[in-house]
N, C-alpha and C positions, 0 to 999 in steps of 0.2 A: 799237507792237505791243499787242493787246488783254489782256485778262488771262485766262489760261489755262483754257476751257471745252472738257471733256472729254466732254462731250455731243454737240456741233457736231462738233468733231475727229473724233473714231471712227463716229459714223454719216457724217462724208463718207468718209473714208478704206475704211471698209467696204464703201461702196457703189461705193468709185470699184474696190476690190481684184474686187468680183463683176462688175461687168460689161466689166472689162477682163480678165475669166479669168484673174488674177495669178499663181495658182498651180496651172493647168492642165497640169498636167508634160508634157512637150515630148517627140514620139515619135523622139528624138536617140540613137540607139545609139552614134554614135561619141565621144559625152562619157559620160563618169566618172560612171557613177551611183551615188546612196544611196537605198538605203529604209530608211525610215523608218515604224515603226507602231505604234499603241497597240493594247491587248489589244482585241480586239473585244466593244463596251460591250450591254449589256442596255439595249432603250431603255424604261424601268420610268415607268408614270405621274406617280412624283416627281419626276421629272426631275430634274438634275442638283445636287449640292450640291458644295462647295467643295475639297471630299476628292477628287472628281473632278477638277478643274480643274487639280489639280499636277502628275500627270501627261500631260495634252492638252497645258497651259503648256511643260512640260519638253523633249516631241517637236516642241512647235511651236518653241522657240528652237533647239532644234538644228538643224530642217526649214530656216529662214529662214537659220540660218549656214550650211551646208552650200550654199543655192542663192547667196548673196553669193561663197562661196569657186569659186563656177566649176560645179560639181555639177548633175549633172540629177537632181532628186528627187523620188521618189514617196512622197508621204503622205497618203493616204488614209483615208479612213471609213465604216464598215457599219456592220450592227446585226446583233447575235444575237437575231432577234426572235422566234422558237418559244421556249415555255417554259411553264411552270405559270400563272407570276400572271398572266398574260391569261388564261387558260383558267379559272382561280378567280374572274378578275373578270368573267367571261362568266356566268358558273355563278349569280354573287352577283347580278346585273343583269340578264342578260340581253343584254348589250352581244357582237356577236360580236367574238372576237379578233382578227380581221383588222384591224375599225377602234378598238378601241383601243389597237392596236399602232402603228397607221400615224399616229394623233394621237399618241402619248408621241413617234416617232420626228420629227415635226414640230417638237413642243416643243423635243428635246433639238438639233434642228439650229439655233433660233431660238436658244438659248440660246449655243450652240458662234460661234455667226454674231456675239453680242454680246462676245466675247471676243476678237476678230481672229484667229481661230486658222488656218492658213492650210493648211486639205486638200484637195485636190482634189476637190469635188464630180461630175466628170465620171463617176467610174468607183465611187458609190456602190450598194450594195446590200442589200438584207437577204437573211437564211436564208429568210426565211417566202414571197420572192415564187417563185411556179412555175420562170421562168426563172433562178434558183439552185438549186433545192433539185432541178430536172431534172438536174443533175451531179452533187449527193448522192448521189442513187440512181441514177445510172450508174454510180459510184464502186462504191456497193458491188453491184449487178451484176456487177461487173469482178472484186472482192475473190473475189463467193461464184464465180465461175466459177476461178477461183483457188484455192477451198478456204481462202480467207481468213475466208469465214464459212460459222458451220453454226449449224443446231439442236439445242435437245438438253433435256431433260428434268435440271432439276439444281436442288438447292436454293438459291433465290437471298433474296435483303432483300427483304423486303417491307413498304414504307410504309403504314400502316396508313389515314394520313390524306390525303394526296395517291396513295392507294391502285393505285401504281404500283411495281414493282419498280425499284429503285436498281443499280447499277454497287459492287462493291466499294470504290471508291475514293470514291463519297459516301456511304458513311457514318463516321460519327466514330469516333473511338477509344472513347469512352462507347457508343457504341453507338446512337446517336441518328441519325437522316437529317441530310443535313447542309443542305437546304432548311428542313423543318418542322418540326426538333425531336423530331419523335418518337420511341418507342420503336421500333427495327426489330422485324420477325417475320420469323422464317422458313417459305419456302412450298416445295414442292415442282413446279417449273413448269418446259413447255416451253418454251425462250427462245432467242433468236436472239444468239450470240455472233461478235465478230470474233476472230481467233486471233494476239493480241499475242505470245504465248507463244512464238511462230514467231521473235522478234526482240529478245528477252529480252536476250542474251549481246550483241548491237549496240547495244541501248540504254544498258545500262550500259556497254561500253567507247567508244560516240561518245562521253560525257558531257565526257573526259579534257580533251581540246584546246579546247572552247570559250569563249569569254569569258563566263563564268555566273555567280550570284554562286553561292559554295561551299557556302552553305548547301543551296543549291535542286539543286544534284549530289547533294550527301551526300543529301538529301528522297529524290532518285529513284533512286540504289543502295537507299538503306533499302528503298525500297518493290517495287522488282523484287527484293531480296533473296536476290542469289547465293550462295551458299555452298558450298565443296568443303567436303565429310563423308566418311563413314564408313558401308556399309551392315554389319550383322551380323546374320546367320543363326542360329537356333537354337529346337532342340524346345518346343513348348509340353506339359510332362510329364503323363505318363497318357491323353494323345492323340496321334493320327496328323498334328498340324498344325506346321508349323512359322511363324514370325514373320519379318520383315526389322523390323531398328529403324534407326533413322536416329540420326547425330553430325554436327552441325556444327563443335560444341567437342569432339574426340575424345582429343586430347592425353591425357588422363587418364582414358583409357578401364578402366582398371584399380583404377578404384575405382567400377565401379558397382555399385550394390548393388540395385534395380527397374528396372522396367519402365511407362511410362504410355504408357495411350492416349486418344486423343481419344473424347469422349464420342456424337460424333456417325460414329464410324467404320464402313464398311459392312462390314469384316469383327469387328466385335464380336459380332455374337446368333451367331456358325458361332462363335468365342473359345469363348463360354457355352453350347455344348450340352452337354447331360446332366446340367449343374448344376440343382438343387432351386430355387434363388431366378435363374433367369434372369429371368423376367418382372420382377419386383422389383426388381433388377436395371434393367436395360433402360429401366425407367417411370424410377430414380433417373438415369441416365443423358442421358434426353430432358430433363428439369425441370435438369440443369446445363448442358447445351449451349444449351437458351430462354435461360438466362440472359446469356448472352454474347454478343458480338457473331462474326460471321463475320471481319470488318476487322483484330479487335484485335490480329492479328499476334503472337499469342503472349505480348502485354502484358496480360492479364487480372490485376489487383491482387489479388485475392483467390482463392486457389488453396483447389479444393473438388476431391473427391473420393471412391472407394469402390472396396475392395478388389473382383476379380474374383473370386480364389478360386482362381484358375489361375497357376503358374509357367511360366517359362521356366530352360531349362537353359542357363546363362552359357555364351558359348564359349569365352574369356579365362579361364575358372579360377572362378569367383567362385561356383560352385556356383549352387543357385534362386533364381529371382528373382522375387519376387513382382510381380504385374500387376497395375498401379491403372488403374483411370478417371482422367483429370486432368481439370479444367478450362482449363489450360493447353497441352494438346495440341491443333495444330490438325489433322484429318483430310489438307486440301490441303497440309501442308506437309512435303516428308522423306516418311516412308512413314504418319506419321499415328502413330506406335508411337516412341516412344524409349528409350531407356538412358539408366537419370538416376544423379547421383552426386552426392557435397557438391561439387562443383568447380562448380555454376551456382546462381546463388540464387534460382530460385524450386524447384529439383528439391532444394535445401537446405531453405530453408520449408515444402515437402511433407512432407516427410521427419520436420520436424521437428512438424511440426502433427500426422504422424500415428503418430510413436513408429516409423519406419522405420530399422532400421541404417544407419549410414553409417559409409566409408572413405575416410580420407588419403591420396594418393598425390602433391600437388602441396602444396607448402609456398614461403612469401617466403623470400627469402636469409637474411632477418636471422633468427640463432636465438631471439632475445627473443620477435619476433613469430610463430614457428612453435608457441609454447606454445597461445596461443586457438586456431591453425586443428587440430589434432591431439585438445585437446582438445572440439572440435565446438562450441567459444564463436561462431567467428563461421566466413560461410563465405571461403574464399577460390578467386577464378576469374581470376585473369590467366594468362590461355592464352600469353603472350607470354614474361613475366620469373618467371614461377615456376618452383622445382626440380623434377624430377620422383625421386619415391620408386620406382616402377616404372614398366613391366618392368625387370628388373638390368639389360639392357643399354642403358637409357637414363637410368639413376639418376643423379643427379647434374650432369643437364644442365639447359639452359631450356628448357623447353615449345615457343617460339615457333623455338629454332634448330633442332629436330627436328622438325616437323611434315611436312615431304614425308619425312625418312627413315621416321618411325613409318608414313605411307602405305605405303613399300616394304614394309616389315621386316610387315604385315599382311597384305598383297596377298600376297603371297612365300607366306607360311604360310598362308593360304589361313582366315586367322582372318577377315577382312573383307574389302569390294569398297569402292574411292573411287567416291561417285557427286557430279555437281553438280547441286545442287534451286534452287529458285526461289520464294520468295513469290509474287511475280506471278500472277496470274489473266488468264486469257482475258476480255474484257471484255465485259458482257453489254451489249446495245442494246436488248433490246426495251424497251417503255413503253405502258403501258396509259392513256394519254391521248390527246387529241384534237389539241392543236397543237403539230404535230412533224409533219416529214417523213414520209411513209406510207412503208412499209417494202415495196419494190418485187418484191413475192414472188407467184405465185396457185400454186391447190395445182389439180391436174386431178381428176379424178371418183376416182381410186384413192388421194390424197391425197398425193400426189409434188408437192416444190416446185419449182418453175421463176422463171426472174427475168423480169421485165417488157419485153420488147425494148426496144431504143433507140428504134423508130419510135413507141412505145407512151407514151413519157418528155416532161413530166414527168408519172409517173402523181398526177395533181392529188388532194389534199385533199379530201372530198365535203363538202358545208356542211348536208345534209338529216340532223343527228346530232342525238345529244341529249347535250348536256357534263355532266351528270352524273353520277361513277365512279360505276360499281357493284361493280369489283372484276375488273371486264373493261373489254374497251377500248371505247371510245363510237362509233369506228368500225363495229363490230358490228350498231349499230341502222340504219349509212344503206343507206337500200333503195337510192337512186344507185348506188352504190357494188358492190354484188351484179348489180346487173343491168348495168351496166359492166362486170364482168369475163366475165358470158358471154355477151354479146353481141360481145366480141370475140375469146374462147378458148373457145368452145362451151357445150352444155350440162352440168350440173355439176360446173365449175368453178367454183373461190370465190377470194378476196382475202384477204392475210394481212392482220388490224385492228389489229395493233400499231403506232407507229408508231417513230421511231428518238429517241435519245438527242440531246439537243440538241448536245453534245460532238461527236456524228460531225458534223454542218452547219459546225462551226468549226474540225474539224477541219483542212480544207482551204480554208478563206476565204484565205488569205494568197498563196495561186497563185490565184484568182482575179482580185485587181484588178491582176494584170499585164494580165490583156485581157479586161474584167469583162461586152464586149459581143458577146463570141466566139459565137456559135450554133451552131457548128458542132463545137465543142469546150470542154473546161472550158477550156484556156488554151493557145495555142497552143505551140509547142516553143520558138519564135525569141525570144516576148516572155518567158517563162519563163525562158530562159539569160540574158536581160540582166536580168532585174531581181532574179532570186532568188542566195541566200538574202536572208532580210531580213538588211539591215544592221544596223540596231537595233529593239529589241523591248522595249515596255515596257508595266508593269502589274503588279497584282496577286501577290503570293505565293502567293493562296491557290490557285492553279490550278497547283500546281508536282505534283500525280502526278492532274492531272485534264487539263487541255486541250494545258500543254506536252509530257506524257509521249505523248497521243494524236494530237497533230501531230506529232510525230516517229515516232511507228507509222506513220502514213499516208507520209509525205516518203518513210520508205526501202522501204513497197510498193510507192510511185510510180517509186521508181528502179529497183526491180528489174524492173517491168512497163514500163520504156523510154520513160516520161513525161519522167523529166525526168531531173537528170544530176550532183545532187548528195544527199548523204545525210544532211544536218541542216537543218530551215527557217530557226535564226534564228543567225545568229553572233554576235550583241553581246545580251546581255538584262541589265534592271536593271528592280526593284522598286520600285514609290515607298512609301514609309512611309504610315502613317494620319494623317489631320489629327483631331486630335478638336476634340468641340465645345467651347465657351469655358469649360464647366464640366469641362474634362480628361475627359469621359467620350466614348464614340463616338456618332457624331451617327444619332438615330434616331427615327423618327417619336415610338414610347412615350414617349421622355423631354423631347418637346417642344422638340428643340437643333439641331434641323438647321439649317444655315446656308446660305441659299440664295446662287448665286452672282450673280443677278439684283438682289439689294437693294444688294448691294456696288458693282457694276457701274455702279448708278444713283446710287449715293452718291459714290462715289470713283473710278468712272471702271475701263473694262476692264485699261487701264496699270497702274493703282497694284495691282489685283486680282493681273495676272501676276507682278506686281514682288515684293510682298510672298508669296505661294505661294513664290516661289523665296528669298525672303533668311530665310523662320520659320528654317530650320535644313538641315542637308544630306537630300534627295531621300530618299533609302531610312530617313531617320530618322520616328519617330512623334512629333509635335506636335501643342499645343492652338492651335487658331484665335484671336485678340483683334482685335477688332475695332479697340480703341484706339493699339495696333500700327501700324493701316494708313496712322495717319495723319502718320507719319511717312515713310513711302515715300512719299506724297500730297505732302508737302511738299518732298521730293526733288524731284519731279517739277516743280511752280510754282519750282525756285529753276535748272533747268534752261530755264525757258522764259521766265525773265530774265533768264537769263545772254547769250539769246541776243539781248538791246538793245546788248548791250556789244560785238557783234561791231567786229572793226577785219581790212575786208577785204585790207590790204597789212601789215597788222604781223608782223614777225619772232616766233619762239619762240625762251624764251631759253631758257638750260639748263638750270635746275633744271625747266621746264615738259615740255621735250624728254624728258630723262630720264623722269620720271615718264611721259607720253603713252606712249612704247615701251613702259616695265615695263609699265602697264597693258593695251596690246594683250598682251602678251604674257602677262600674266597672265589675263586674257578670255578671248584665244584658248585655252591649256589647259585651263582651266576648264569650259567649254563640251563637249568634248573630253573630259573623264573626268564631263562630269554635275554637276560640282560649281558646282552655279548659284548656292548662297546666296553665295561667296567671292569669284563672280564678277560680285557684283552689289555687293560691301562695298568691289572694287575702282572699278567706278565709281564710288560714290560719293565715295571717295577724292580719284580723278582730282576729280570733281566740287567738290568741296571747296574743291583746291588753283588750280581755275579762278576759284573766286567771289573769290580773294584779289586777281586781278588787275585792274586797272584797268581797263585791253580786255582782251578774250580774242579774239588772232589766232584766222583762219578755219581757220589753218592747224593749228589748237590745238584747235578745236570742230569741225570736220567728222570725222577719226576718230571722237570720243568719240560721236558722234550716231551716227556708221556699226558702234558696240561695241552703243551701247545699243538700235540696231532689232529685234533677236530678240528681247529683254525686252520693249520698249513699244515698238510698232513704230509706232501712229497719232503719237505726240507726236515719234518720230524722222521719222515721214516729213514730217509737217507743219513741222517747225522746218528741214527740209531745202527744202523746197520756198520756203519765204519767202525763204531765204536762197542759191537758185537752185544749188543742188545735189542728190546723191542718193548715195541710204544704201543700195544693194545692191549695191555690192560690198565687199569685206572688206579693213583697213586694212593695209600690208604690212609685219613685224616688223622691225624695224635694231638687229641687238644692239652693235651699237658706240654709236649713238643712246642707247640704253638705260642700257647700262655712262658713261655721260659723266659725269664727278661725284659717282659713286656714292659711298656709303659706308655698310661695313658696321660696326651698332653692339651692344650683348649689352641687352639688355629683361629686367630684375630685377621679382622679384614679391618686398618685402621685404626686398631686398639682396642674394637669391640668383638668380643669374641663371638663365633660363629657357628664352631663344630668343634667336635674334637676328632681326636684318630689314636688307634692303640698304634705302637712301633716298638721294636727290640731297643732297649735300654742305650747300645751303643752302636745305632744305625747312623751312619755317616750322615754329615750337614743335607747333603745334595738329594740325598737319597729323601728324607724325611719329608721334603721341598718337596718333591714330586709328590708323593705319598700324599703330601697337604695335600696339594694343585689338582688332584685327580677325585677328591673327596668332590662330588656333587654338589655340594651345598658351597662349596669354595667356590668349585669352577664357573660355578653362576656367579659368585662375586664377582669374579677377575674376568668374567668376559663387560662387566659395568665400568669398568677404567680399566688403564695402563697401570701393568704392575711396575711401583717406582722400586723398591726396594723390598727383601725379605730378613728378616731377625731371626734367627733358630738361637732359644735359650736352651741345649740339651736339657733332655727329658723333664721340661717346663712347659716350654713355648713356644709355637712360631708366630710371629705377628707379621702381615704383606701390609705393606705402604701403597696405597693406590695414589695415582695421580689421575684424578677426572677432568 
């Protein structure tokens, strides 16, 4: 057998996978499907680096186990290909965005093609071709005849430098675009919203039951941000006006002592009639709300303010309360006005920054510590486990076990109304850029919108523009484009020139590639009920209250409008971590670190690239890339592709070999199964280890182990299968009696205290077992804490590792 070229290997294997359509997913309704998908990629002129590749690597070995287990499976590939930096590199060059869209998307398929990753190319698409982006804008035809979308005049972000209005949800908490970095500004503009709002209370109770990770739930409650409160009524003194304030934390309404309102609120300047410094006023007011973001959810660090002048008459008792400006009020949120008290710490911080009374009503159990909150040293806000001071008839309970009674005993007396408010915003789509879905609107001669008929769809992109912003949209300047709309809606009619949010294009990509060639609809009803929801769903964190909150808006307008027939797109979803570059920093042009996965590729082969992504560390974890690393998986690999001289095609498995073979399936198999690929890759090696010991290695001992390791390195399984006149697609079957044969369970000391234990075959070699320790999780975290000085193997006892710290 020759020696192990991974050049030869993966360019035949790759060529033989493409023209025998390997993984053309089978229009078989009556087998068990999975889908399978990664987040839908930006195809960006860099083309792909290695940080990528963990995630593709990750769906493809589960894509490849799932179709060995019996599975018909869909995994598929598109591109989100509208977006800015085509449209800026158009601008910079000249270049239109079409083609250098369609070359990055060439690149990153050439590249994807170099890495054996096994997606169905039949049913590929991007956002930016007509016959996709014709169902966009049917979609939302469909929404606005629904009253899912409307216009409307409202101050929205405004990007100063990619000079397009933003979506609440891209901008940062600093306040920054989360594309350009910039400083946002706020505009006053007509803008096309869809009406999330509508679906607020579904979105956060789907979240419950799905397999997600919990951070990315908790992400999306935060940001829809339910809250049952408290509304309270009361005079604004020496005028005719009365307030509504809003409590989310109400428990302790009996210590308020003011009033804030948001600086950009539209009942302020009517607040400030008849006062002498309104103007004054008003101007101080505007210069704090520029400073802020609209996003920041109430998170503004540095709380700024300015008396009104104006009280309000408490209705609880608490006599005037003076009316501040905050910078911590947001206008959209609650009624934009609250009641603040030492019981929240930044209405504590105001309070205190501006010499405002404050009242105790909520103190900790322990009396030691009720000394600083009483006397106004520090504040205290556990709405849960604090005592309450008042009212006397709630004195001396916990906050948290009374909170619906205080609702009644309020409501009753007619003190306050419970209302449920929402963070959440309506999400705005329009964009005053060039490439993006055109926004399927024309207004007629009296300037009434109407949507684009179906026969009319897709209303195509005009290319006679000029791409660069002026602060309006670029569509505006194409004379095609005008004389298109009245040449088919008459005379003065015009086109809306905005065009949509790249978000809505993705938002519904994942019903498309059930039936990606459908023409006559986005997807038909029959392939839709067999393939959806996704089964698994991976990618990105950073789209957890951007693309997954607005695919699941879309999924349950679809359901309610009789498309399709269930209420969440994706059931399994999992993150993969950051790779960084070799200098632990993130790989990025500036710093000159990116790690292309092309050089690796040609160095060490597509196998050792997948092999090692998966064994750095567990999937959702962040790690540095090392190139020196790889070559140890590399050599994995050659000690696998001469193990296979030693085949002995009648020899027996003995038992310690048996045993371990089973554990190992069985430990593969799970692994694969919850994600955890680096474990499940430290297992074959294991197995692999334990194979090299022997003299032959029965066929019977090496065709599983090749049939574990094809989802990892699938050219070097397929080709050591084929020499050896077998095949690696289907999945080895688990014998826990097999497995349990000779076991024995031993306790693994770090220093003489024991730590773990691990099951092993009775009469598994010293070395072997060592590993076995060393790869146990709970070890390996030991021994990355010191140098390992020495190890003890008592067979089928004990191992004990001597650290030196």
């Amino acid at each position: 057998m020759n020696k192990y070229d991974h050049k030869k290997i993966e360019k035949k294997w790759q060529q033989k996978w493409a023209e025998a359509g390997s993984f053309k997913t089978a229009d078989d309704s009556t087998k068990e499907k999975q889908y399978i998908l990664d987040m839908f990629p930006y195809p960006s002129g860099a083309g792909l680096h290695v940080g990528h590749v963990e995630g593709y690597t990750a769906t493809d070995i589960y894509s490849r186990y799932k179709r060995a287990k019996g599975y018909n499976v869909l995994h598929p590939m598109g591109w989100d290909a509208f977006g800015l930096p085509a449209e800026n590199y158009a601008i910079k060059t000249g270049t239109p965005p079409q083609r250098t869209t369609d070359e990055s998307i060439a690149n990153f398929k050439k590249q994807i093609s170099h890495l054996g990753l096994s997606y169905d190319w039949s049913r590929e698409f991007g956002t930016h071709n007509p016959e996709y982006y014709k169902w966009t804008q049917w979609l939302f035809a469909k929404f606005f005849e629904k009253g899912l979308v409307y216009k409307k005049k409202a101050l929205v972000n405004w990007d100063p430098v990619d000079q397009t209005v933003l979506a609440n949800e891209q901008v940062l908490a600093d306040g920054t675009a989360e594309r350009s970095g910039a400083k946002v500004e706020k505009k006053e503009l007509e803008q096309w919203f869809f009406k999330i709002t509508d679906y607020a209370d579904e979105l956060v109770d789907g979240l419950e039951p799905l397999d997600w990770p919990e951070s990315t739930k908790i992400n999306q409650r935060n940001w829809i941000g339910r809250s049952e409160g408290l509304i309270f009524t009361s005079p604004v003194k020496n005028t005719a006006l009365t307030i509504d304030t809003f409590s989310a934390h109400f428990e302790a309404y009996c210590a308020d002592t003011f009033v804030v309102i948001a600086p950009d609120h539209p009942f302020l300047p009517t607040l400030l009639d008849g006062l002498p410094d309104k103007e004054k006023i008003l101007a101080q007011a505007k210069n704090i709300a520029d400073k802020r973001s609209l996003t920041e959810r109430g998170e503004v660090q540095e709380v700024e303010g300015i008396f009104t002048g104006r009280y309000t008459v408490d209705p609880v008792g608490n006599g005037e309360l003076p009316i501040w400006i905050a910078s911590y009020a947001l206008a959209e949120y609650g009624t934009g006005i609250v009641k603040c008290s030492a019981h929240d710490e930044r209405d504590f911080a105001f309070a205190k920054k501006y010499t405002i009374p404050l009242k105790v009503v909520l103190v900790p159990e322990d009396p030691a510590e009720q000394v600083a909150v009483k006397s106004f040293e520090r504040c205290y806000a556990d709405m849960k486990n604090g005592i309450l001071l008042e009212p006397p008839t709630f004195a001396g309970k916990k906050a948290g076990d009374v909170r619906s009674e205080i609702i009644a005993y309020v409501s009753e007396r007619e003190i306050a109304k419970a209302k449920t408010t929402y963070r959440l915003r309506d999400w705005l789509i329009s964009r005053q850029r060039y490439w993006g879905a055109p926004i399927p609107i024309v207004y007629d001669p009296e300037g009434k919108a109407h949507a684009v008929p179906e026969e009319h769809l897709p209303w195509l992109l005009p290319t006679d523009v000029e791409y660069l912003p002026k602060g309006t949209s670029p569509l505006g300047t194409s004379k095609e484009l005008f004389e298109r709309t009245e040449k088919i809606f008459g005379k003065g009619w015009k086109p809306e020139v905005d065009t949509m949010d790249t978000f809505a294009c993705s938002s519904w990509y994942f019903l498309r590639f059930a039936d990606p060639h459908n023409t006559k609809e986005f997807a038909s009803k029959k392939a839709m009920h067999y393939w959806l929801p996704v089964d698994l769903y991976l990618g990105g964190a950073e789209h957890t209250v951007l693309h997954l909150l607005y695919a699941r808006f879309f999924t349950k307008v679809l359901r309610d409008m009789g498309y399709i027939s269930f209420s969440e797109p994706f059931l399994k979803l999992r993150h993969q971590g950051i790779v960084l570059a070799e200098d632990s920093r993130k790989m990025s042009k500036r710093w000159g670190n990116v790690i292309n996965p092309d050089d690796m590729v040609e160095r060490f082969g597509a196998d050792s690239v997948r092999l090692y992504e998966m064994f750095m560390g567990p999937l959702e974890a962040m790690k540095p890339w090392n190139t020196n690393n790889i070559m140890g998986v590399r050599r994995f690999l050659e000690h696998i592709w001469a193990l296979a001289q030693t085949i002995k095609e009648d020899g027996g498995v003995e038992s310690a070999t048996e045993a371990l073979l089973y554990q190992t399936i069985e430990k593969v198999t799970k692994d694969i199964e919850a994600l955890k690929l680096n474990t499940a890759v430290s297992a074959l090696m294991i197995y692999s280890n334990h194979l090299r010991t022997l003299k032959v290695v029965p066929t019977l001992a090496y065709k599983p182990f090749l049939q574990l390791l094809a989802p990892f390195a699938p050219h070097i399984a397929c080709e050591l299968a084929e020499q050896l006149g077998f095949t690696v697609d289907t999945w080895p079957v688990f014998d826990p009696l097999k497995a349990a044969s000779s076991m024995v369970t031993i306790a693994v000391q770090i220093n003489g205290k024991a730590r773990a234990t691990i099951k092993i075959p009775v009469d598994m070699p010293e070395q072997e077992a060592l590993q076995q320790a060393r790869s146990n999780p709970a070890i390996a975290d030991w021994l990355t804490k010191g140098k390992e000085g020495k190890a003890v193997y008592v067979p089928g006892r004990i191992i004990n590792f001597v650290l030196n710290t």
